[in-house]
C-alpha positions as CSV (number, residue, x, y, z in Angstrom):
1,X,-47.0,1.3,27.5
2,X,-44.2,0.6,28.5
3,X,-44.6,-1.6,31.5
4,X,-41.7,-4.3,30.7
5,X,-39.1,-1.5,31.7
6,X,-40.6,-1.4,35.5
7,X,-37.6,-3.0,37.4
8,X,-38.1,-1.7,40.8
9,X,-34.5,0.3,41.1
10,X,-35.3,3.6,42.1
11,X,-35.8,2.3,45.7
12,X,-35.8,5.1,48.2
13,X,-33.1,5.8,50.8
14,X,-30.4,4.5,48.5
15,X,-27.3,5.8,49.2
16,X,-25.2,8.5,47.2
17,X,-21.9,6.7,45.7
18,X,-18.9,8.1,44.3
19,X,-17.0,6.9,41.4
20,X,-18.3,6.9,37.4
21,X,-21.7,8.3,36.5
22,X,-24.1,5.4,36.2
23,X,-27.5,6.8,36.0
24,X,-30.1,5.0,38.3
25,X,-32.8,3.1,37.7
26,X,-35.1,5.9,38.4
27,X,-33.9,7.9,35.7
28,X,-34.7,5.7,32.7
29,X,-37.1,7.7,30.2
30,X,-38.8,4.5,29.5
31,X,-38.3,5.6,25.2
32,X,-37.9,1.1,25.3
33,X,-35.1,1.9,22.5
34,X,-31.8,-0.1,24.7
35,X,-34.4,-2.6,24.9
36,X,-35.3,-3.6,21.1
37,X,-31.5,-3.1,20.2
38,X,-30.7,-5.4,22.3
39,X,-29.6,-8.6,21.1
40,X,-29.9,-10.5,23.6
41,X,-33.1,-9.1,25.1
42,X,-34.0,-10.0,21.5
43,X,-33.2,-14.3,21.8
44,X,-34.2,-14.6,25.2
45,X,-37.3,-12.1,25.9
46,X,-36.6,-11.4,29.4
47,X,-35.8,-8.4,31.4
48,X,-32.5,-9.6,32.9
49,X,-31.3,-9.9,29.4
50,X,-31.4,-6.0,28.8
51,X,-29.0,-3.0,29.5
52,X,-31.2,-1.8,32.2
53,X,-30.5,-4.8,34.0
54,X,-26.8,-4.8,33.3
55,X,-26.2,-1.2,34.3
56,X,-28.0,-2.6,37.9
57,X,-25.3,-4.8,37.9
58,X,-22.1,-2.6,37.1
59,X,-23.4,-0.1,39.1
60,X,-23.1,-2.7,41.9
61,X,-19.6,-4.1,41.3
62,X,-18.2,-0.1,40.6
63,X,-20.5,2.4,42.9
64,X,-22.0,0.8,45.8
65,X,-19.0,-2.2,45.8
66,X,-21.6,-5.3,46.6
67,X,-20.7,-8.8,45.7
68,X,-23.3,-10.0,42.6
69,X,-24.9,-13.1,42.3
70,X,-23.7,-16.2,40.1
71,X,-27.4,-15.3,38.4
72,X,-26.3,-11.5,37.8
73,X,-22.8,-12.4,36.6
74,X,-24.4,-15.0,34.2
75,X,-26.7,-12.5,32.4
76,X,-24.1,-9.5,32.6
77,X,-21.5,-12.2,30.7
78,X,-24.2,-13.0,28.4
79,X,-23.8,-9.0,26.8
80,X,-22.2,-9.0,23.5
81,X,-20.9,-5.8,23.4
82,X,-22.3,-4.7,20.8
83,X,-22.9,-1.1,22.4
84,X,-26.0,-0.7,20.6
85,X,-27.8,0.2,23.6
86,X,-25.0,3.2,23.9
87,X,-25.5,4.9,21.1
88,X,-29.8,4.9,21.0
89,X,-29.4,5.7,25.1
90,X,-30.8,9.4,25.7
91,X,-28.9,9.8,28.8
92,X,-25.7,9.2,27.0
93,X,-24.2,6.2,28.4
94,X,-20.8,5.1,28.3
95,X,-22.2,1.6,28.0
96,X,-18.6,0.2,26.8
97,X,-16.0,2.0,29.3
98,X,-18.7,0.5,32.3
99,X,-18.3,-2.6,31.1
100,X,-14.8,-3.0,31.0
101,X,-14.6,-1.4,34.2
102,X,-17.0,-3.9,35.8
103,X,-15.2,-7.1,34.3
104,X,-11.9,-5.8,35.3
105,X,-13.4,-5.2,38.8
106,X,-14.0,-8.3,38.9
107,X,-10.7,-9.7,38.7
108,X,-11.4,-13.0,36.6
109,X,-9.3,-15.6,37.1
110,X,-9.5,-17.4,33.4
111,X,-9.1,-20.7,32.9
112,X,-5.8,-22.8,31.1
113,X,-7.4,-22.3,27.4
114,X,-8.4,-18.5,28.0
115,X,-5.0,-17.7,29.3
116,X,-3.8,-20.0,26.3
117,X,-5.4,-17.8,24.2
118,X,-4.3,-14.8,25.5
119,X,-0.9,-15.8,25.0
120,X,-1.3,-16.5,21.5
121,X,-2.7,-12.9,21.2
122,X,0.4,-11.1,22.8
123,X,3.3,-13.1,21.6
124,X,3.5,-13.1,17.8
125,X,6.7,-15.3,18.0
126,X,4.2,-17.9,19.5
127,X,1.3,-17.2,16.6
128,X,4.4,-17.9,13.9
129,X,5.4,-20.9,15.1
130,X,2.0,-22.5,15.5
131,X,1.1,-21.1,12.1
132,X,3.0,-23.5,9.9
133,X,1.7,-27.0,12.4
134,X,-1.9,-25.4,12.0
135,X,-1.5,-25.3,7.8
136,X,-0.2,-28.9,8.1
137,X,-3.4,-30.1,10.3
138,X,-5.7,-28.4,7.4
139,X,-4.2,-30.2,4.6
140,X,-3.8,-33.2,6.5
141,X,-7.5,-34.4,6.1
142,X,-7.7,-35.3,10.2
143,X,-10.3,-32.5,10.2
144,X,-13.6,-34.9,10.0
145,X,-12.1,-38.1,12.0
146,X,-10.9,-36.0,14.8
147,X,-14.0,-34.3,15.3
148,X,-15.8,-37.5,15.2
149,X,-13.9,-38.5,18.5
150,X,-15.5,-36.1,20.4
151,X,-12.2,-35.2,21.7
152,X,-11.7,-30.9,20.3
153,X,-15.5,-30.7,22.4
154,X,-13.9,-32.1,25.4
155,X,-11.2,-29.8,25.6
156,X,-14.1,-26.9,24.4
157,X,-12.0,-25.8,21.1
158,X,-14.6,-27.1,18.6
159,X,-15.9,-23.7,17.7
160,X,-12.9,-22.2,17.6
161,X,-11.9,-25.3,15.0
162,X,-14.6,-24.9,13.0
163,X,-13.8,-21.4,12.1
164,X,-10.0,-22.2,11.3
165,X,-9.4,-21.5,7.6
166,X,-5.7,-22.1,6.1
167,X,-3.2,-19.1,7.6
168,X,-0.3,-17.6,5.6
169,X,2.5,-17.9,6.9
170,X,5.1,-15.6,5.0
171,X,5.5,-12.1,6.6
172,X,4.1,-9.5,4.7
173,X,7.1,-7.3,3.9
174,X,7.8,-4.2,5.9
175,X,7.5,-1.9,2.8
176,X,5.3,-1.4,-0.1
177,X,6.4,1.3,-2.6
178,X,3.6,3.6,-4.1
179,X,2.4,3.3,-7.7
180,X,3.6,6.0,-9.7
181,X,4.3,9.6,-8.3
182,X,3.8,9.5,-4.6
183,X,1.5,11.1,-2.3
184,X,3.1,10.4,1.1
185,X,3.7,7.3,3.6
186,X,0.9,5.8,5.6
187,X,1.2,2.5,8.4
188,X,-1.2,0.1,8.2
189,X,-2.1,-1.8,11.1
190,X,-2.8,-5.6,10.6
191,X,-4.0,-7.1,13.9
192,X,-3.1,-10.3,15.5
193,X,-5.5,-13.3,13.9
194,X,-6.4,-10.9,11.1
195,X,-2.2,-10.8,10.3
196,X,-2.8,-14.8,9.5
197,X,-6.3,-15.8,8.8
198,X,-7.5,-11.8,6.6
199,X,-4.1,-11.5,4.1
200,X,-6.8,-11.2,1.3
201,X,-8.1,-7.8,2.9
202,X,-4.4,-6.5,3.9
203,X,-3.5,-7.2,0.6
204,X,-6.1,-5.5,-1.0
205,X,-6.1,-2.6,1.2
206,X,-2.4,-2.4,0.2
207,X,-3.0,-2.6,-3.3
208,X,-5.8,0.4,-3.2
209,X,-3.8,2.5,-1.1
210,X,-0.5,2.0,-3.6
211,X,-2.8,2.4,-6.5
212,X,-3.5,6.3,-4.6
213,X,0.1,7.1,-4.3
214,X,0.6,5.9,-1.2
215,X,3.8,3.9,0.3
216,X,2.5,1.4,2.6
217,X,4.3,0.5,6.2
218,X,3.9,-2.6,7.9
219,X,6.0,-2.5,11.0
220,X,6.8,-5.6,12.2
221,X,6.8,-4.9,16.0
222,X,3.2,-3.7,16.6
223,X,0.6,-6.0,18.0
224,X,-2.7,-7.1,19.0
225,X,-4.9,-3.8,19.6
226,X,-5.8,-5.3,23.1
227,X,-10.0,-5.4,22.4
228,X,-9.9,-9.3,22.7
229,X,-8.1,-8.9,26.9
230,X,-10.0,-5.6,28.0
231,X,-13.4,-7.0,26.7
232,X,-12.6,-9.7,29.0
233,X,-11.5,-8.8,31.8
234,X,-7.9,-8.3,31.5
235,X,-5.3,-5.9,31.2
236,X,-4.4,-4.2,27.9
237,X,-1.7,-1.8,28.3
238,X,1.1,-3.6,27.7
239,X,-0.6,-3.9,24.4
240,X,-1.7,-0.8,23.6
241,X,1.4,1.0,24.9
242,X,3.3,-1.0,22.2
243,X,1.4,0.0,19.4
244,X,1.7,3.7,20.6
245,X,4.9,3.2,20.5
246,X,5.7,1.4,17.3
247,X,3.2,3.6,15.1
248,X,4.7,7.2,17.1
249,X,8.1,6.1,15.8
250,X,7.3,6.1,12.1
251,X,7.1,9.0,9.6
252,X,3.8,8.7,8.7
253,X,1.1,10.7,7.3
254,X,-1.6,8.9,8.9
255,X,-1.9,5.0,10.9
256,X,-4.4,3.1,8.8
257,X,-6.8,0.1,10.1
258,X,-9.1,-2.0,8.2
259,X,-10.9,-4.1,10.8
260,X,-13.4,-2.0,12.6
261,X,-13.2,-4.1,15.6
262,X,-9.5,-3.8,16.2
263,X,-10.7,0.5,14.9
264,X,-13.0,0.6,17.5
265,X,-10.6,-0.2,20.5
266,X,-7.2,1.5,18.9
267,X,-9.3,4.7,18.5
268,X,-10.7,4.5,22.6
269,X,-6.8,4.2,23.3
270,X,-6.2,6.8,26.0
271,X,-5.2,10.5,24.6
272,X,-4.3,12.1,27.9
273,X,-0.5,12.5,27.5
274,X,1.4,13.4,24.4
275,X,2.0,9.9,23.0
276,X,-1.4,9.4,22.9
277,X,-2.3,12.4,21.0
278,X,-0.3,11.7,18.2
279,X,-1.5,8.2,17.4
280,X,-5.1,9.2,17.7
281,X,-4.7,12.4,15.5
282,X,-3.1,10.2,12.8
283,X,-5.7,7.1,13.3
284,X,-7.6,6.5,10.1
285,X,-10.4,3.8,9.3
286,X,-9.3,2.9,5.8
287,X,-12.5,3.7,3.9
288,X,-12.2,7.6,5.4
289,X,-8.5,7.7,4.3
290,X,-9.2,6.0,0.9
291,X,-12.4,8.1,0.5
292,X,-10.8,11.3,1.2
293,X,-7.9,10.4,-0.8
294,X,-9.5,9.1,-3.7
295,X,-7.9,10.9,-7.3
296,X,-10.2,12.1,-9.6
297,X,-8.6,10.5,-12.5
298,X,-9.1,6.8,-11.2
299,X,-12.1,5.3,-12.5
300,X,-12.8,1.5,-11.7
301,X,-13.9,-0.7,-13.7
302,X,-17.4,-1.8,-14.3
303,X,-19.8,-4.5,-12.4
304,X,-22.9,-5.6,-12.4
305,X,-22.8,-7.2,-9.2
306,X,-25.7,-6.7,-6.7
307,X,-24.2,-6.2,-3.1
308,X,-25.4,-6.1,0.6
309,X,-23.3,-4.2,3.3
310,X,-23.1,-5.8,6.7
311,X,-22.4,-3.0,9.1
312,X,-20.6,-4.3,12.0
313,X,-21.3,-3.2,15.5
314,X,-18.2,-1.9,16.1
315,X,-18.3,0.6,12.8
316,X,-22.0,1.3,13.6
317,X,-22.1,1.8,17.2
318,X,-18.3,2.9,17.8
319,X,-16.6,4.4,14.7
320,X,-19.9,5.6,13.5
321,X,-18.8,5.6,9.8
322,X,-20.3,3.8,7.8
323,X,-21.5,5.9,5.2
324,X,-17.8,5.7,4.1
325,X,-18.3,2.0,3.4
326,X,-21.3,2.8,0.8
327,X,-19.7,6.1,-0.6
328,X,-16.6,3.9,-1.6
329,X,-18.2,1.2,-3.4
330,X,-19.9,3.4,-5.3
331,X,-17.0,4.5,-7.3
332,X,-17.7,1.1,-9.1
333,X,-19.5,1.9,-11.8
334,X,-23.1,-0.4,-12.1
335,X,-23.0,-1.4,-9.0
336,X,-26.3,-2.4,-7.2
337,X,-25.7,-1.4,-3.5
338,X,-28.3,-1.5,-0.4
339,X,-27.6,-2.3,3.3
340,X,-28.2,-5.7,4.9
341,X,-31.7,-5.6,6.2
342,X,-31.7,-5.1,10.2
343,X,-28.0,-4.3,10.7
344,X,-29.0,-2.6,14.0
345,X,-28.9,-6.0,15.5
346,X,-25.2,-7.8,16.4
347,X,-24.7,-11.1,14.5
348,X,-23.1,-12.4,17.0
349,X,-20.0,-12.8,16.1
350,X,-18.7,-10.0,19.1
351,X,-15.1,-10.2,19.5
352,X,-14.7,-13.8,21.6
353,X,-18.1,-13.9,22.1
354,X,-18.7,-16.5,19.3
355,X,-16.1,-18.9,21.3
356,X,-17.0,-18.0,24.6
357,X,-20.9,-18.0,24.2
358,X,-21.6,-20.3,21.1
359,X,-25.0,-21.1,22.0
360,X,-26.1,-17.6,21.3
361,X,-23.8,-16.9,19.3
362,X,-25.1,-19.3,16.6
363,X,-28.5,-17.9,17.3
364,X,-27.7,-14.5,16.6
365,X,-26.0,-15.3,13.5
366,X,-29.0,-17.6,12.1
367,X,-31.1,-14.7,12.5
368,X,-28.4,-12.4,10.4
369,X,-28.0,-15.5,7.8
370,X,-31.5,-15.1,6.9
371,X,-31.5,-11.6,6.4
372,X,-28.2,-12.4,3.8
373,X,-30.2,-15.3,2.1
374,X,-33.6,-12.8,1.6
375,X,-31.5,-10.0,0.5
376,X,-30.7,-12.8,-2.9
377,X,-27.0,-10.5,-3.1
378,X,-24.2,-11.8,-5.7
379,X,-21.7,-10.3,-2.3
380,X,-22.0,-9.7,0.9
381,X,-19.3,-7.1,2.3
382,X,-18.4,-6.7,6.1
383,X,-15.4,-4.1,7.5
384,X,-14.9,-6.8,10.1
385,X,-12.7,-9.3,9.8
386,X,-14.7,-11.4,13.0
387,X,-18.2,-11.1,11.6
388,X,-17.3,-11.9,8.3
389,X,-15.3,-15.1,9.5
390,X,-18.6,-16.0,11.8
391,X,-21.0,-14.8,9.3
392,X,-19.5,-17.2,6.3
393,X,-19.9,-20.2,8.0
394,X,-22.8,-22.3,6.3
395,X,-23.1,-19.5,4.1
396,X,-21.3,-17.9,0.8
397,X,-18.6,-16.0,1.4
398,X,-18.2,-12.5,3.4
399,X,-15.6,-10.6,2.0
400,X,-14.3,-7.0,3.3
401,X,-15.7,-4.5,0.6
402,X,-11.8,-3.6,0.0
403,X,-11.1,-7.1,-1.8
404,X,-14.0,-6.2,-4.2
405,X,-12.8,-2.4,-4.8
406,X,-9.2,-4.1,-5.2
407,X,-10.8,-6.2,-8.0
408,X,-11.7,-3.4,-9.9
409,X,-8.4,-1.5,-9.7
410,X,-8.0,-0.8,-13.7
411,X,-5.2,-3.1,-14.8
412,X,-2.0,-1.6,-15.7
């Protein structure tokens, strides 16, 4: 039945490895489930395209130490990350930690825009200062004349062009004082891209938690969570050992996040010393913290508004919350509320993926656009600032579901 899962790995006389648990070939209960979740088994219909095939290859580069082919590096590149395949595998595979093991192992050189890039992601000083030149290219109008050149294809930054929208660039301020009697303190974590190109949802997300009883941190010193180097690659502890850092220092109730792809990797940070423990046991997607939070005695206000909820990968197959999503919007009263039809499958959007792989990429998210125009919804909500950013492109608007509970904060 199912034949297409018949690689060939459990080849006799192989020998026994140390180093992580990868389980072999042999092993595979042939269920097919990694296979149809796969998104990019899914465009290109081949067997190299699938976990299976990828685990061959990890297992390579991190057990048995072999060099891979260009062939096996291409199609191992080609994963989104989506974990999907990780959380439907029965033998439990750490699908993500492999990967990041085998990229690292591979000690990628990247080229002068990658480490560009990278640079932009760990200095803030450097995103501030390019902030301000970017707005003035937007308003400019040089947009359509100097991608008619060919010239942002040349030097591959087209995609990530077409994406820019207009940043803000004034600092969000390091405190914002709760609403009436307060509750207690919480941080809220803001990202690196998100800090410029999301302010609607960090706004919003201040608002509602203010609106609780909540005084809201922003401290100016954390960082990028580090998802964006380790998914490719590179090192992120310099990263991660800031935010530690920055967030241990503060007298905080709980450390708050509302992008569940910078959630995903802040709550993988490691937990084996002290510091650790006490940012992940005060790490709190927003929609759990608002939704355990929530007073009785605030009722928002009415809409009519039929909605579909794009469930990123990184909330479905990583934070694996969210339920909290459709609990929360369902304090607006009249509210018509139903998932996005197939949200099992990535959109494509993946981190980098959209600027690294475009070409399937684009694919991906075609497939996900149709879903959103069939679904015939007034709002389309994602808890990722990435998808929703890939996803609105030659569509209507994605907006975080917090900008639309935000809207119906009772006015006071």
């Amino acid at each position: 039945m199912f034949d297409f899962m018949d690689m060939g790995y459990d080849e006799p006389g192989e020998p026994i490895a140390s180093g992580p648990y990868i389980p072999d070939g042999g092993e595979c209960m042939r269920c097919g489930v990694c296979v149809s979740s796969c998104p990019t088994f899914r465009l290109f219909k081949i067997d190299q395209e699938t976990p299976r095939r990828r685990i061959r290859t990890i297992s390579k580069i991190l057990v048995e130490n072999l060099p891979i082919s260009a062939e096996e590096r291409m199609h191992l590149d080609n994963c989104v990350q989506c974990r999907a395949c990780e959380t439907v595998c029965p033998s439990r595979m750490a699908y993500g930690q492999l990967f990041d093991q085998a990229q690292a192992g591979l000690k990628i050189n990247p080229g002068w825009l990658a480490k560009l890039a990278f640079g932009l992601i760990e200095r803030k000083r450097w995103r501030t200062r390019l902030m301000p030149l970017l707005a003035v290219y937007l308003k400019s109008g040089l947009q359509k004349p100097l991608r008619s050149t060919g010239l942002l294809k040349k030097l591959h930054l087209a995609d990530a062009e077409a994406l820019m929208a207009k940043p803000a660039l004034q600092a969000l301020a390091v405190s914002y004082p709760a609403d009436g009697a307060k509750r207690g303190r919480v941080a809220l974590f803001t990202g690196c891209i998100a800090e410029h190109f999301d302010r609607e949802t960090l706004q919003a997300a201040i608002k509602l938690l203010n609106a609780i009883g909540y005084e809201v941190l922003v401290p100016p010193k954390q960082g990028c969570c580090g998802a964006i180097h380790q998914h490719n690659g590179q090192s992120a502890a310099g990263l991660m050992d800031n935010n530690i850092r920055v967030f241990n220092a503060l007298d905080v109730d709980a450390v708050l996040h509302t992008a569940t792809g910078c959630g995903a990797m802040l709550s993988e940070y490691q937990t084996d010393d002290e510091a650790g423990q006490l940012f992940r046991q005060r790490l709190y997607d927003i929609s759990d913290f608002l939704l355990k939070h929530w007073p009785d005695d605030l009722q928002l206000t009415t809409s009519e508004l039929k909605v579909v909820v794009h469930e990123p990968c990184s909330q479905r197959n990583v934070l694996k919350n969210q339920q909290a999503v459709y609990a929360l919007l369902q304090k607006i009263p009249g509210l018509s509320i139903a998932p996005l039809p197939d949200n099992s499958i990535c959109c494509g959007a993946g981190g980098s993926y959209m600027l690294t792989h475009p070409g399937n990429a684009v694919q991906l998210r075609a497939l996900k656009q149709q879903a959103i125009t069939a679904a015939s919804a007034d709002v389309v909500v994602s808890g990722n600032f990435g998808c929703a950013v890939f996803l609105s492109t030659n569509q209507g608007r994605v907006e975080h579901p917090l900008q639309l509970l935000a809207r119906q904060l009772p006015v006071t």
